[in-house]
C-alpha positions in Angstrom: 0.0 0.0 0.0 1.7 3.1 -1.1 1.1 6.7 -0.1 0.3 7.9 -3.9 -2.8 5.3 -3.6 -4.1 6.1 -0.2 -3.4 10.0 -0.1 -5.5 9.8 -3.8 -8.5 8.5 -1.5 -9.0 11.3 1.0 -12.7 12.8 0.4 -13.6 10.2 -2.0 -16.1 8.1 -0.7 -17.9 7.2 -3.4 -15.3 6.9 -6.2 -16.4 4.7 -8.6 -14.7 5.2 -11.8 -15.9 6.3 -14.6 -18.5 5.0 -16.4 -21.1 6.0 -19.8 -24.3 7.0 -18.2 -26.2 9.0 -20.6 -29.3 11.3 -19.7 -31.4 8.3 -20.8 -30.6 6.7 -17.9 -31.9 9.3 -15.7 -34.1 8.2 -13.3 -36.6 10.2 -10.4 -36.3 8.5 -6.6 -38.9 6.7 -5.7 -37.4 5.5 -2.0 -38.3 1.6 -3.9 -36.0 -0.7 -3.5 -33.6 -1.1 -6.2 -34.7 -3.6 -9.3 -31.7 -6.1 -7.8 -34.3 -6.4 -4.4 -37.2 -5.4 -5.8 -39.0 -8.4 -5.0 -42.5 -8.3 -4.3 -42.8 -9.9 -0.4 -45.1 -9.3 2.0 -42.3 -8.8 4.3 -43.0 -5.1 6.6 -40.7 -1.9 5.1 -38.8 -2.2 8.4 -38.4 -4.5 11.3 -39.7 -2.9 14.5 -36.4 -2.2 16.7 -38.1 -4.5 19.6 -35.0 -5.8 22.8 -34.8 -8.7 20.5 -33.7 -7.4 17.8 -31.1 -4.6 18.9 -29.6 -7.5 21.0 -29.3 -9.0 17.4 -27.7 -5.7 16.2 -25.2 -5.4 19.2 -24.2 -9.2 18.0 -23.8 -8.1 14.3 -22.2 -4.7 14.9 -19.7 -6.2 17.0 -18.8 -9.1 15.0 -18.2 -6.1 12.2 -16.1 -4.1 15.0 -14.4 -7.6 15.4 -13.7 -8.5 12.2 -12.5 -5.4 10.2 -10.2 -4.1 13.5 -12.1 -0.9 13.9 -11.1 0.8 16.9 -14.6 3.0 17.3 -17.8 3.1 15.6 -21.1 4.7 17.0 -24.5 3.8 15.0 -27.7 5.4 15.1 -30.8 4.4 13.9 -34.1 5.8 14.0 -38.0 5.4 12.5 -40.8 6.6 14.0 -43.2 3.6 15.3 -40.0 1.3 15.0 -38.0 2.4 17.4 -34.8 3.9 17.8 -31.1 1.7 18.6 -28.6 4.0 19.3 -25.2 2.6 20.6 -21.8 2.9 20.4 -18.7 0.5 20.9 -14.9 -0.2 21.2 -12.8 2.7 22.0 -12.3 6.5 21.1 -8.7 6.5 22.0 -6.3 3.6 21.9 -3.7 5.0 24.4 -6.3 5.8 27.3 -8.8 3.3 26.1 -11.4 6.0 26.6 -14.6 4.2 25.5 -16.7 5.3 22.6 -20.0 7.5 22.7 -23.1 8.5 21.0 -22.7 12.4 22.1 -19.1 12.8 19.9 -18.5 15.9 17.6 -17.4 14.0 13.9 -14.9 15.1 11.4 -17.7 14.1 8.1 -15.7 14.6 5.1 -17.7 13.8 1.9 -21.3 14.2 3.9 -20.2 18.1 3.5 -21.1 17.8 -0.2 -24.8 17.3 1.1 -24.6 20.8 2.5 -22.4 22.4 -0.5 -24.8 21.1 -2.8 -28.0 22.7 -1.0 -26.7 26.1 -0.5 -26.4 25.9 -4.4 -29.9 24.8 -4.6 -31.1 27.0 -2.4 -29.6 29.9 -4.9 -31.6 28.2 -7.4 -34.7 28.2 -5.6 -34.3 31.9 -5.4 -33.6 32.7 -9.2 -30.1 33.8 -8.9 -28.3 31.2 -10.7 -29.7 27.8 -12.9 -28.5 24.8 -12.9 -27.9 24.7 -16.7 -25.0 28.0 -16.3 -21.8 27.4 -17.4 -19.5 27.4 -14.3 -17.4 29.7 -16.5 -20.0 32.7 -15.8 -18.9 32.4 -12.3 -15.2 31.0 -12.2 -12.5 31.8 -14.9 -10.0 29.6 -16.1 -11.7 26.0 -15.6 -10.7 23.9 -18.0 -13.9 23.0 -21.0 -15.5 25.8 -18.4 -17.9 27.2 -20.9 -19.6 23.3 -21.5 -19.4 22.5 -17.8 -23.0 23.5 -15.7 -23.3 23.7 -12.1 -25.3 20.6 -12.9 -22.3 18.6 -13.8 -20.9 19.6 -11.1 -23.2 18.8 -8.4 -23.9 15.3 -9.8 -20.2 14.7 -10.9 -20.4 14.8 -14.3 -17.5 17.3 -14.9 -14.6 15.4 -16.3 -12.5 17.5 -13.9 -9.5 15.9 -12.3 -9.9 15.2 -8.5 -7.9 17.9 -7.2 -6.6 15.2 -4.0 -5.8 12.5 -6.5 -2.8 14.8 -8.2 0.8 13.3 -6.8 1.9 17.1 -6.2 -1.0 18.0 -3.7 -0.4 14.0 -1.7 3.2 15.0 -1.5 2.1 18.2 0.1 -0.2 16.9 2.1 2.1 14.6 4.2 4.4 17.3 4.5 2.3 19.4 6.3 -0.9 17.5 7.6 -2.1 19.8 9.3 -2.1 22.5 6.3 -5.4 24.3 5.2 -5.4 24.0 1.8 -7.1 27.0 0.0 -9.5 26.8 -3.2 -7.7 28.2 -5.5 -4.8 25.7 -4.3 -6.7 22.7 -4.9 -8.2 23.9 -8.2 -4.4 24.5 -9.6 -3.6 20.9 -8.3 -6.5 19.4 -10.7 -6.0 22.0 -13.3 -2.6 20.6 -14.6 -4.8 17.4 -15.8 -6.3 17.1 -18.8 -10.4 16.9 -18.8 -11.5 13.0 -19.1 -14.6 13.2 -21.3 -17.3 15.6 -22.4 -19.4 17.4 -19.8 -22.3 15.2 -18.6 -21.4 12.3 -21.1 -19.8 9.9 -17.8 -20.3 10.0 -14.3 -16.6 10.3 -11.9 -16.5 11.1 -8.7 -14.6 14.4 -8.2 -14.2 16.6 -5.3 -13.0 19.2 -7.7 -16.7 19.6 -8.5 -17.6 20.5 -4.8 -14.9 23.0 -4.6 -15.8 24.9 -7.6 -19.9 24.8 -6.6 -18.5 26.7 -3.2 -16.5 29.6 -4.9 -20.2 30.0 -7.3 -22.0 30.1 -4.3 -19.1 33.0 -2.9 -19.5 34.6 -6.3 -23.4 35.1 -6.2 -23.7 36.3 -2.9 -20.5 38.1 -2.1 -20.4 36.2 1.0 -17.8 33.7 2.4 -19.0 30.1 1.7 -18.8 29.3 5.7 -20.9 32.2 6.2 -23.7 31.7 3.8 -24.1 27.9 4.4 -24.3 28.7 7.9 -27.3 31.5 7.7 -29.1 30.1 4.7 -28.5 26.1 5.3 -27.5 25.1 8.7 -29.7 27.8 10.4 -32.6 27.4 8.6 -32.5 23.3 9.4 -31.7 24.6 12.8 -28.4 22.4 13.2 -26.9 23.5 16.2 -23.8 21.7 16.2 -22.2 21.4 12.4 -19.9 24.3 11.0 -17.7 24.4 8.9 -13.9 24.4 10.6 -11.2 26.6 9.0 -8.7 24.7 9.4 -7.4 21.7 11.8 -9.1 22.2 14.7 -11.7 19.7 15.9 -13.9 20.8 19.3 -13.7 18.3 22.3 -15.7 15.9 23.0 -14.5 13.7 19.7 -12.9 10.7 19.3 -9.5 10.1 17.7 -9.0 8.6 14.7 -6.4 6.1 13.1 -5.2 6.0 9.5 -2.3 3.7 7.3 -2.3 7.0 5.1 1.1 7.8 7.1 3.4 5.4 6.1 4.3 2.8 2.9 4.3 0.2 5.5 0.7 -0.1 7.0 1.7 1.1 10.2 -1.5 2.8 11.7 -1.2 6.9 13.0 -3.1 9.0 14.6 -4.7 11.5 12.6 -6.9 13.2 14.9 -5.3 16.1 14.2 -4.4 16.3 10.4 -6.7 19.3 8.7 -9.3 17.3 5.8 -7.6 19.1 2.9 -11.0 19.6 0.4 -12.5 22.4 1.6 -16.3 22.7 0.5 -16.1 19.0 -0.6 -15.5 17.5 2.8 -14.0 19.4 5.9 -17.2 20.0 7.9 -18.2 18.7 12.0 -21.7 17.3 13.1 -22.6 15.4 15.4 -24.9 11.9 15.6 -28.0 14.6 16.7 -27.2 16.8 14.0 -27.1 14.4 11.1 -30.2 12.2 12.2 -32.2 15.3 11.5 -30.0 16.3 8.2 -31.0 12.9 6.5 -34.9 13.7 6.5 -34.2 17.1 6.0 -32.0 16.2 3.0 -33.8 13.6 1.8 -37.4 15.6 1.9 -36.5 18.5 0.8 -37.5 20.3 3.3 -35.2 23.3 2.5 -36.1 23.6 -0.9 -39.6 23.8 -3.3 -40.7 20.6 -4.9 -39.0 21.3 -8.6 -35.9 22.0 -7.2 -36.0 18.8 -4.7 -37.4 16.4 -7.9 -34.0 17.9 -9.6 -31.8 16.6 -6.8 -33.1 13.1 -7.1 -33.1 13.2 -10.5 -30.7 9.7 -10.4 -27.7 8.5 -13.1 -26.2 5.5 -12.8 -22.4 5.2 -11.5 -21.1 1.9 -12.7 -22.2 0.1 -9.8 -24.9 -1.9 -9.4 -27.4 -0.6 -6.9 -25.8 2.8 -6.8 -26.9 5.7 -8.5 -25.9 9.4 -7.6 -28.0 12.8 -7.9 -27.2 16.5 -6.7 -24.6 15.9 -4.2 -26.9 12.8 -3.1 -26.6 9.2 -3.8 -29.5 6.3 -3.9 -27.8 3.0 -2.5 -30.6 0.1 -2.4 -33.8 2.6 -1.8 -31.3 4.6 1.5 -30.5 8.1 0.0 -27.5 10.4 1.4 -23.9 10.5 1.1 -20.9 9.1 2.8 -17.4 10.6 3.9 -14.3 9.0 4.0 -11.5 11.3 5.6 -7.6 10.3 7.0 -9.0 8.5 10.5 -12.4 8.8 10.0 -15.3 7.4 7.9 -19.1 8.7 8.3 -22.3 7.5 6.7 -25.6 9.4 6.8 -28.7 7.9 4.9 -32.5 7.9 4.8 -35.4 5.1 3.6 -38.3 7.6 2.9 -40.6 4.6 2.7 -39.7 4.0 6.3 -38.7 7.5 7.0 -36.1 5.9 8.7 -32.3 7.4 9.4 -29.4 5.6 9.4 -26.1 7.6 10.5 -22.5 6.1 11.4 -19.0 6.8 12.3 -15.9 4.9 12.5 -12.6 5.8 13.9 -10.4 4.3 11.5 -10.3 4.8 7.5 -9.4 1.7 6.7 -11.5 -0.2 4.0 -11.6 -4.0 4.1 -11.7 -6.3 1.2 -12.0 -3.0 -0.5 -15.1 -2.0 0.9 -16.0 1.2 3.4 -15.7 0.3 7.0 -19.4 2.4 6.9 -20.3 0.0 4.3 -19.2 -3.0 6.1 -21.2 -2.3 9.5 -24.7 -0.8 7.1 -25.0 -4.0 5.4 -24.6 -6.2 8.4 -27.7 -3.4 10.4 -29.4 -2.9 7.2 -29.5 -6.7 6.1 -31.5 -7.5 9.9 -33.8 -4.3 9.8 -34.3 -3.7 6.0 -33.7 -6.8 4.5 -35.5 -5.5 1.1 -33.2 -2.8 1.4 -29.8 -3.8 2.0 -26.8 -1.1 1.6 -24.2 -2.0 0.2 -21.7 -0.5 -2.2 -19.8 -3.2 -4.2 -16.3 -2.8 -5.0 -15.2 -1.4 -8.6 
């Protein structure tokens, strides 16, 4: 394992290569299951969370803790007339042996592009940019910048480079982790490569796109990013305890988090305090609270009018099967979200409208097993007990 491949990964939770997904393929959520377990059964939505059955999720989320080495991961899951299970095991620091908890600030890396993608769509909502603009109205000297929308952007379409997969920025990185990173830094990182296909022809995971949506959002508003998500996103959803950081610094209580990013060797560090690198595509803090009411928020569109929200799940395939991805929002199996991968850390935040039921994680580690998200790991094994119609699950590429 090499520190060109892992150092790529930072911020790219959902990376799933490229793939031809034309607008043909478009299609509108439904919160169904997906046509791979769409079966018709007579088998409830959800499994009511009864002492029987979160004993049988204690039993599965350990084995999971067990089996992939995670140091900490907290789960939360709630649906109204099911229940709620809420728990949280192993350890939050592997020197004191401090044990996990629920109540945790959490560094959420690619979840941000949830909220960088709604303060865009709240702009649209309010006529002062479309969807269908060329980011070139709003940021000069992006490469193909008068084909590329904000569309493409938000459902990474672009054919930009990822700014955090160019060797120069990784090699930067390690010499400085705890170095903010500023926009226009990471733009000239992904600038050097060439564009990878025609705007909106493929689907590629790029947190290039997130960046740029940010400095449009600056643009239009004249207001600091930070500054306009917090009074016209976070406020409004009244989320009390997300923000934005500006650089490394990480408000107590949290948990520390352990990364192989550090070395060619595998050796594990800890990375609790290394600054996430991508700006507006993954730096912000929530907590368990915060992002249980985010995912119905998100997911319903209560922030936004109905066109704008039918836009956002407006799905296109990704190359995987089961996964399609929206406006900075991605259908896995019927559970619609986002996940965030970031040195140390891994969150997952994601909602079944048919059982209006949330489902939000965090590990302490960053570690993927058998090439899979530790996130995705322990949501399949609570997913395949309470949802077994709607199993999450991310295959490898």
């Amino acid at each position: 394992m090499t520190r060109r491949r892992t150092l790529a990964v930072i911020g790219a939770a959902l990376a799933a290569g490229t793939v031809v997904a034309t607008g043909a393929g478009a299609q509108a959520f439904t919160g169904d299951a997906s046509p791979a377990h769409g079966t018709v059964s007579r088998q409830p939505v959800m499994r009511a969370l009864t002492p029987q059955v979160r004993a049988q999720l204690d039993r599965a989320v350990q084995n999971v803790l067990k089996t992939t080495h995670t140091p900490g991961v907290t789960v939360g899951l709630w649906a109204p007339g099911k229940g709620s299970y809420v728990r949280a095991f192993g350890t939050a620091d592997t020197a004191t042996k401090q044990p996990m908890s629920p109540g945790f600030n959490m560094r959420i890396g690619s979840v941000t592009k949830t909220f960088t993608v709604t303060a865009l769509l709240r702009l649209v909502d309010h006529k002062q940019v479309s969807l269908d603009d060329p980011v070139s109205q709003y940021v000069h000297g992006v490469p193909n910048g008068h084909h590329i929308t904000l569309r493409h952007l938000a459902e990474m379409r672009s054919g930009l480079f990822n700014a955090l997969y160019d060797d120069d920025f990784a090699k930067a990185f390690m010499a400085d982790t705890g170095r903010t990173f500023t926009d226009e830094e990471l733009l000239a990182y992904a600038f050097k490569h060439p564009i990878a296909f025609p705007a909106g022809s493929q689907y590629q995971y790029s947190n290039t796109n997130t960046v740029l949506l940010s400095m449009v959002v600056e643009k239009v508003t004249g207001q600091p990013f930070d500054r306009y998500l917090t009074q016209h996103v976070l406020k409004p959803a009244h989320l009390k305890h997300t923000f934005m950081p500006q650089g490394a610094e990480f408000p107590a209580p949290h948990a520390h988090g352990y990364t192989d990013q550090a070395s060619d060797d595998g050796s594990i560090t800890d990375a609790t305090n290394w600054a996430p690198p991508g700006g507006a595509s993954g730096v912000m803090i929530s907590d368990l609270r915060d992002l249980r009411s985010w995912a119905s928020t998100l997911a319903e569109g209560t922030l936004l009018s109905r066109a704008t929200q039918a836009e956002r799940l407006t799905m296109l395939p990704t190359g995987r099967e089961g996964v399609r991805y929206g406006l900075g929002i991605f259908d896995v199996h019927g559970w619609i979200g986002h996940n965030g991968s970031l040195p140390g850390y891994q969150t997952l935040m994601v909602y079944l409208p048919k059982a209006k039921a949330a489902l939000v994680m965090h590990t302490t580690s960053d570690i993927n097993v058998e090439g899979k998200a530790l996130t995705t790991k322990f949501a399949q094994a609570v997913t395949a007990i309470v949802t077994p119609k709607n199993v999450y699950d991310i295959p490898t590429s």
